[in-house]
N, C-alpha and C positions, 0 to 999 in steps of 0.2 A: 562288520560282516556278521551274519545270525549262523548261529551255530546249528550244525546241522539236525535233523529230528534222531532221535535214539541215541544222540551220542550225552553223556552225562557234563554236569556244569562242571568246570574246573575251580579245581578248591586250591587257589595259586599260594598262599601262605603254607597249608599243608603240603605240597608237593614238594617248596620248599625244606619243610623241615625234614621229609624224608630223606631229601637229596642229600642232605646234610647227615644224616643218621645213616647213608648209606657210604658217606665218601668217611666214614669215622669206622667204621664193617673193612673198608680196606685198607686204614690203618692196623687195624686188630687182626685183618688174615696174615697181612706181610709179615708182621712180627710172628705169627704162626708159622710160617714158613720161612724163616730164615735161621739158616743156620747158627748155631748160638756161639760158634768160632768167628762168627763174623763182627758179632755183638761190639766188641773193642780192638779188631784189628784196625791199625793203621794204613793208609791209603798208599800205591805202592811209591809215592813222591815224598810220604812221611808229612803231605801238607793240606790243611784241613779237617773237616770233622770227621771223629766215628760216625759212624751209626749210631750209636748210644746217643753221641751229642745229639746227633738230629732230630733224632724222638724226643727227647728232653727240652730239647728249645725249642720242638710244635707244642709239647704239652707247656710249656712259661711262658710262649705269646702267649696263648688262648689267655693264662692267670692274667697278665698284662691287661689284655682286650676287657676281662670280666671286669678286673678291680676300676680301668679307668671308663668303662662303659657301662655297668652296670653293677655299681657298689653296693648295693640290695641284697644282692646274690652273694651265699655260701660262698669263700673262695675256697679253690682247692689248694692240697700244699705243693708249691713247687718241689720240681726233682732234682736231684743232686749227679751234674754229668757226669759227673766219676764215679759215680756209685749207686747208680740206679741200675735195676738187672733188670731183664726183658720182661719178666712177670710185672716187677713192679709200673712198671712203665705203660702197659696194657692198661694196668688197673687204673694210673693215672690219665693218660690218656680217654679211657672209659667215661672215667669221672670229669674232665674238663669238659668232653664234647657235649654230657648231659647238661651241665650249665651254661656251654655257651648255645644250645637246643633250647634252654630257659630265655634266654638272654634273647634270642632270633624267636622266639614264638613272642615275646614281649612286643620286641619291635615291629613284628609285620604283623601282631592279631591283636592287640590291647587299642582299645580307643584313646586311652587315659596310661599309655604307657610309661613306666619311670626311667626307660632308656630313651633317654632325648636324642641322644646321639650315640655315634660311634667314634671310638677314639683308639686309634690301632699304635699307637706310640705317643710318648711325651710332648716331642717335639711337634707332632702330627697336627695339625688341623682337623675340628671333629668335623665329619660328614652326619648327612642325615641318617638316621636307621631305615633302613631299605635294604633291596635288592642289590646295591653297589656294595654295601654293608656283606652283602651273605656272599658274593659271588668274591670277596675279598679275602674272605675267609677260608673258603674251599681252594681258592689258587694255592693260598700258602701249606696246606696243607698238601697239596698235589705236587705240587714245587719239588719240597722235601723227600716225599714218596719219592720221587724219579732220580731225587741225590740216593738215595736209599739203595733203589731196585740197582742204576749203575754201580755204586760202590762195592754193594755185594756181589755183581759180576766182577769188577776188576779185582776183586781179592782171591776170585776162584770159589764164590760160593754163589752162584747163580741161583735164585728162586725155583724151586723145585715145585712145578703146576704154578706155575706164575700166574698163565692166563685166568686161574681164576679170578684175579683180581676184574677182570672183564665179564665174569660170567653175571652181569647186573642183574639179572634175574631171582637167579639164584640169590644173593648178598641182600637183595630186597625182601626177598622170602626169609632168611636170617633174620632182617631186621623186624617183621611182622606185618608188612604188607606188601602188597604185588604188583607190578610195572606193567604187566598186561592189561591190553582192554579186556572189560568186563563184558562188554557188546561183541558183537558181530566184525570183523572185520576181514578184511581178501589183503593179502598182500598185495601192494603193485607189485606191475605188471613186471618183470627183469629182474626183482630181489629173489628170486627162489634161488637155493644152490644149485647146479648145474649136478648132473650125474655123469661120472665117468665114462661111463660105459657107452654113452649116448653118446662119444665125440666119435 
């Protein structure tokens, strides 16, 4: 199908790595917003992860992913569950998501790339570098967020402006570039908000 006149070509590897750079913007809000009583409280069944562990073992896959996917790249140091503190954790976090951003620009933009594969565990059968590769990525990440966001409600520390983590626009603007078309466009027809007063 030809793409319509005015509308700009899609830069599909880029969008990706945004996407990517934007879903690592909502790792780093939640830990901004979460209360830091939450940090190592226990779950009220006493069974399963902190919070702390959760963030620690999204930032030791990624180190996993890096080392058995792309051994090239810098590793970063893994985090220590029992002893990593929110800041540290951001930092680390930070620092993974840029080299696994290395590691996904390799595989979806390099002709001659040295990440042949993807390999998300030991035991794992490598997949090719691709899209199943990136979209695999951001689940687990998203995964963890949603153990996160509930945990800290059932402790009584519920995310304070949670919805930001929705506000994509915004988090994209954060990151250094913007989700809006550049062009022209009309909303369809039925998406506008309705106004109150009008019922």
């Amino acid at each position: 199908m030809p793409r319509p006149s005015g509308v700009p070509a899609l830069d599909f590897p880029q969008e990706l790595l945004q996407a990517y750079a934007l879903n690592d913007r909502m790792n780093q809000l939640l830990l901004e917003l979460l209360d830091s009583r939450a940090w190592r409280a226990k779950s009220p069944s006493h069974k399963g992860r902190t919070i702390a562990d959760i963030f620690a073992h999204v930032h030791n896959i990624r180190c996993k992913w890096l080392r058995l996917s792309a051994p090239h790249l810098r590793l970063p140091a893994r985090l220590d569950r029992n002893r990593c503190t929110q800041k540290q954790t951001r930092a680390a976090l930070a620092e993974s998501a840029g080299c696994c951003s290395e590691m996904l620009a390799e595989a979806l933009c390099a002709p001659n790339s040295r990440v042949q594969s993807f390999v998300r565990d030991g035991w794992a059968r490598p997949w090719p570098p691709g899209v199943a590769m990136f979209a695999y990525m951001i689940t687990h990440d998203a995964h963890h967020r949603g153990q996160a966001c509930m945990l800290a409600h059932q402790l009584g520390f519920p995310l304070k402006a949670g919805y930001k983590l929705w506000v994509w626009e915004k988090l994209a603007k954060e990151c250094g570039f913007q989700l809006l078309a550049s062009h022209k466009t009309k909303r369809p027809a039925g998406t506008g908000r309705l106004n109150p007063r009008s019922k």
